[in-house]
N, C-alpha and C positions, 0 to 999 in steps of 0.2 A: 713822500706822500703826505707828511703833516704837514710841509711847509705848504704846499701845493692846496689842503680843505682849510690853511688860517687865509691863504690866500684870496679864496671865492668869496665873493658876495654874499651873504646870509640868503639870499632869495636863492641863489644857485645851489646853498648846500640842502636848502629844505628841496629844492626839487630833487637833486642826485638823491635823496633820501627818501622820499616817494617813488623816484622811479626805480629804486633799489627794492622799497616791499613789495609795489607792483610786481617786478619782474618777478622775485621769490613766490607772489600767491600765485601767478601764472604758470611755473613750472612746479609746486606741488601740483595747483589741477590739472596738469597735462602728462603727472607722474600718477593721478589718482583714475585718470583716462586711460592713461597705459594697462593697467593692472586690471581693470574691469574690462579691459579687452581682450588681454591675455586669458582672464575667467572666462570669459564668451566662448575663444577660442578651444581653449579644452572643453570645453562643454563640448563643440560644435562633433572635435575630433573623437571623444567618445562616444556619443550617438552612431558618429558613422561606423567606429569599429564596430558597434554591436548590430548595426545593419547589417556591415558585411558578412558578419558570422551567422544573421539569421538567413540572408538570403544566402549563403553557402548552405544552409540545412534546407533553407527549401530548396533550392534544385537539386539535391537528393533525391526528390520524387518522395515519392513514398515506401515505405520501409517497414520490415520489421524495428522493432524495437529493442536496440539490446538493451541486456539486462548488465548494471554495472553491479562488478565486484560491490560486495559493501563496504570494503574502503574507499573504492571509486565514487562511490554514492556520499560519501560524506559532504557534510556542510555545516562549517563554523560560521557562528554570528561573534563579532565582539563587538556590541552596541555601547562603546567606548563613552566614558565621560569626561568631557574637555576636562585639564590637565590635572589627571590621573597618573602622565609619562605615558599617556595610551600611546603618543608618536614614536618612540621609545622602543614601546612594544610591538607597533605594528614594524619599524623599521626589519626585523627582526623576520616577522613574516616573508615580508618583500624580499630581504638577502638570502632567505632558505626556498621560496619556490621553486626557483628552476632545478636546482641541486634534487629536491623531496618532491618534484613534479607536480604540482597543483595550483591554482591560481589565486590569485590574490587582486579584489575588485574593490574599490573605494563607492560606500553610498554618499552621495554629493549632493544633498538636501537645500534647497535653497535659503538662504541665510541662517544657514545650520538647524533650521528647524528640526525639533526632534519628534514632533510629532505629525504623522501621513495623515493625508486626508483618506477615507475611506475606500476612495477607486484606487490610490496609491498604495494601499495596503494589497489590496488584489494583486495587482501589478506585481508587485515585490514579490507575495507570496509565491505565486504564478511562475517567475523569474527563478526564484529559489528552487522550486523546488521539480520542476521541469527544463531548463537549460544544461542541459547533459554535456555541451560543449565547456562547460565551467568546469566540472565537476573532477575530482574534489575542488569546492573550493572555499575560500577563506572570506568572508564580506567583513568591513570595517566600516563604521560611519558613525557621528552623532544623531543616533534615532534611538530611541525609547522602545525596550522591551516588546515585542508582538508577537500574541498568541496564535499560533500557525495552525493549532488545534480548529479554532473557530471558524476556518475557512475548507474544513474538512479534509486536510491533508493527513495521507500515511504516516508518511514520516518527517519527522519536525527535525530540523535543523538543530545541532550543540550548538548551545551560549556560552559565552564565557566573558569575564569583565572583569575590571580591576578596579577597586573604591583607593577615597586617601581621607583621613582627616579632614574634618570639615572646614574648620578655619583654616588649615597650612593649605588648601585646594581654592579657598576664596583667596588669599592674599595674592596665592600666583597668578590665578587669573586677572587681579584686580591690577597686578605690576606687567600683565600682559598686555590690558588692554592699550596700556601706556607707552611699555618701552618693547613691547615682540620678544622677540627672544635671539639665538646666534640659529634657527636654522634658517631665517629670512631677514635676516637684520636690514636692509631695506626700505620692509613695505612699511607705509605709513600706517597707522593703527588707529584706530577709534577715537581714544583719547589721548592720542599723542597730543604732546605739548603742556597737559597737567599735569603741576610736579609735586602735588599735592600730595605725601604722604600717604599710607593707609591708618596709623595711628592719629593723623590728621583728619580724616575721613572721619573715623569712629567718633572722632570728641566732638566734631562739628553737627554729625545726625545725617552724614552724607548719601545719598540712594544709591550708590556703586560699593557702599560697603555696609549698605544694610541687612539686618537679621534675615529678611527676605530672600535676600540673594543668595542664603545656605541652602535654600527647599534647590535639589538637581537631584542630588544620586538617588536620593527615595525614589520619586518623580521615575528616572530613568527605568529604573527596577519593576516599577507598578505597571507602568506599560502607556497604553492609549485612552484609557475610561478619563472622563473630567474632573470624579472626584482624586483622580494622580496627582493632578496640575495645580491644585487646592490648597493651598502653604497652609501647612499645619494638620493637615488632615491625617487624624489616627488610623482613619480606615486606608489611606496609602500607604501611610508604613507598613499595618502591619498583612496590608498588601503584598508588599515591596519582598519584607522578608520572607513570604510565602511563594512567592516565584523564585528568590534567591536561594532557597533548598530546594523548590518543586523542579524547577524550569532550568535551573542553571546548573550544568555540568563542573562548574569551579568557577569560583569566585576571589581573586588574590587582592591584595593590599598594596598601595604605591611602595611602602615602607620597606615590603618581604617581596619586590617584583623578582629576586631573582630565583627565591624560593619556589617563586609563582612558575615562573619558567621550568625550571626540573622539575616539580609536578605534572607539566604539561608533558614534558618531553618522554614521562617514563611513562602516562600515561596515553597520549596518543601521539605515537611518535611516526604514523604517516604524515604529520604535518610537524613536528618541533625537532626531530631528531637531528641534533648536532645543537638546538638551541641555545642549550646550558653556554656550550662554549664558545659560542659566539657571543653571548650575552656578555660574557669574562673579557673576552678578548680583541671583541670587534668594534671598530672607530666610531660607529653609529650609534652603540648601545646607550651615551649618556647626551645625543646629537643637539638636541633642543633643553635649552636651560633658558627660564626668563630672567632677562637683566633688568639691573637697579633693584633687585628685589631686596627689600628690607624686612628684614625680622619684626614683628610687631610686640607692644611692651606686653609684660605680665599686666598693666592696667587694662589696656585693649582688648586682651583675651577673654580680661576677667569680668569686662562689658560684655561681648558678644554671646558669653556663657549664661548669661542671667535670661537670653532670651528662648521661650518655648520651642522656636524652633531649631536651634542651636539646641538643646538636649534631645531632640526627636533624629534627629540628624546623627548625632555621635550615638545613641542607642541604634541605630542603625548601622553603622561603621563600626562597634562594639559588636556587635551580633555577627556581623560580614567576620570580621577579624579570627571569633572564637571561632565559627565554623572552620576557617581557613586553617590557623593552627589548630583544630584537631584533625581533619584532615592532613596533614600535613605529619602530626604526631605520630601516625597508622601508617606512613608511607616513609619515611626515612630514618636513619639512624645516624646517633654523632657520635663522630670517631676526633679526636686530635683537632677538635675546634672546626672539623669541614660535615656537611651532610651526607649521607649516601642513600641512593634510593634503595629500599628495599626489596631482592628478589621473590621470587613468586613465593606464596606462604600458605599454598593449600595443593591438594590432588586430591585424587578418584581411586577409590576401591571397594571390594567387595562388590564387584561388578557383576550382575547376573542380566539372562540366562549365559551360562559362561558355554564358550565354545567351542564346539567337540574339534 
């Protein structure tokens, strides 16, 4: 093969060498065609499922209306924040539904938008909280917090969500956009092909790893008002942390996810039961890791620390944290270095009128 390109012509080797990039830009864009087909397609195919299921409920006719058990009636949101391990964690959903009978529906926002427009809040609400054929069920997606209150429903759907470090959540994102990760290792990514470092990034004043890009998890928490989406704004934080007591039934840490999990499990275990152990023991539980990911230096850190938002941010992942370990403190006990949850710790007596 080398004697063969000293052989050619210089005119010959510059064309084999254009028609070499050529061919290459031509089958990424017919590999980047592929993939936005493939998205169409599931789109297309979940629509229909949810047709089918609706027009199965209308020719029902009309009906009394049962009334579901209140376990039946249940509905989790986990309005997940891209990589939190939320895939990790929803994995986990997915392998216990049929086992725990409930279902499990992906919200699929268009270009991950986290925030509905207003008819789409109806919608959803609407969807949540009348489609009995779901029910229980489990919703997952990148969308931001929504007050179900406001649209005058009964009963509001459990939140639940997991935060992580604000810097260690930017860098993986930032080595994701780049290099994906092993659960689609594949698709081509955003910024694939720059091999730009993120300590690179930082010293240069780069806009994929600016201060800016830490405002998410506040944001997520606050919900859909504009002052959420406002980088920097006091009044989202301390938003944020007042839906994150008020609104949210548990809130875990990427750090303590498996803590997070036994929590879940001793506490609503129509939906987590067998969790814990699957978490331990099942191939999916660590499924998605982003590659090339590099550590970033103590100078890097200790830039990104200096900026406003960056302290408003970890006061908020501080705040998530504490609530979570004491929570957590009030529900388990340690024995020989392992947790255990704590059985029931209260009853009923001196019960009157007593009976003859």
């Amino acid at each position: 093969m080398g004697l063969l390109r000293i052989m050619m012509p210089p005119k010959l080797q510059l064309l084999a060498v254009v028609a070499f990039v050529v061919g290459m830009l031509f089958l990424e864009n017919q590999i980047q065609k592929l993939e936005e087909s493939r998205l169409k397609l599931e789109r297309a195919i979940a629509r229909h499922e949810v047709r089918e299921i609706e027009q199965r409920h209308t020719m029902d006719g009309p009906r009394q209306e049962a009334v579901l058990d209140e376990e039946e009636d249940m509905v989790i949101i986990y309005n997940r924040v891209p990589k939190t391990a939320s895939t990790s964690f929803t994995n986990i959903a997915y392998d216990l539904c049929a086992k725990n009978k409930y279902h499990v529906l992906h919200i699929n926002t268009t270009k991950n938008n986290p925030v509905m427009s207003l008819q789409d809040q109806v919608r959803f609400v609407k969807n949540i909280t009348s489609w009995k054929e779901m029910k229980p069920g489990f919703y997952h997606g990148h969308v931001s917090y929504l007050d179900f209150a406001k649209f005058g429903v009964k009963k509001k759907p459990i939140y639940i969500n997991v935060i992580r470090d604000p810097i260690e959540r930017l860098v993986s994102y930032y080595y994701f956009l780049r290099f994906g990760d092993d659960y689609r290792p594949g698709l081509r990514r955003r910024k694939q092909g720059d091999k730009k470092t993120f300590d690179e990034c930082v010293a240069e004043g780069g806009s994929d790893c600016a201060p800016e890009k830490l405002w998410l998890q506040i944001p997520f928490f606050c919900g859909h008002s504009s002052e959420c989406w406002n980088v920097g704004s006091r009044w989202a934080m301390d938003q944020a942390k007042y839906n994150l007591i008020n609104e949210y039934f548990l809130v875990g840490v990427t750090e303590e996810l498996e803590d997070f999990i036994m929590l879940l499990e001793a506490a609503l275990p129509r939906f987590f039961r067998g969790a814990t152990e699957l978490y331990r023991t099942g191939k999916k539980s660590h499924l998605r890791k982003t590659t090339e990911k590099k550590l970033p230096t103590k100078q890097t850190i200790a830039k990104l620390q200096q900026s406003d938002i960056w302290k408003m941010e970890n006061e908020f992942y501080e705040f998530a944290l504490e609530q979570f370990q004491f929570i957590r403190a009030h529900a388990v006990r340690e024995k020989d270095g392992d947790l255990y949850i704590l059985a029931q710790n209260f009853f009923y007596e001196k019960i009157y009128p007593k009976s003859n």
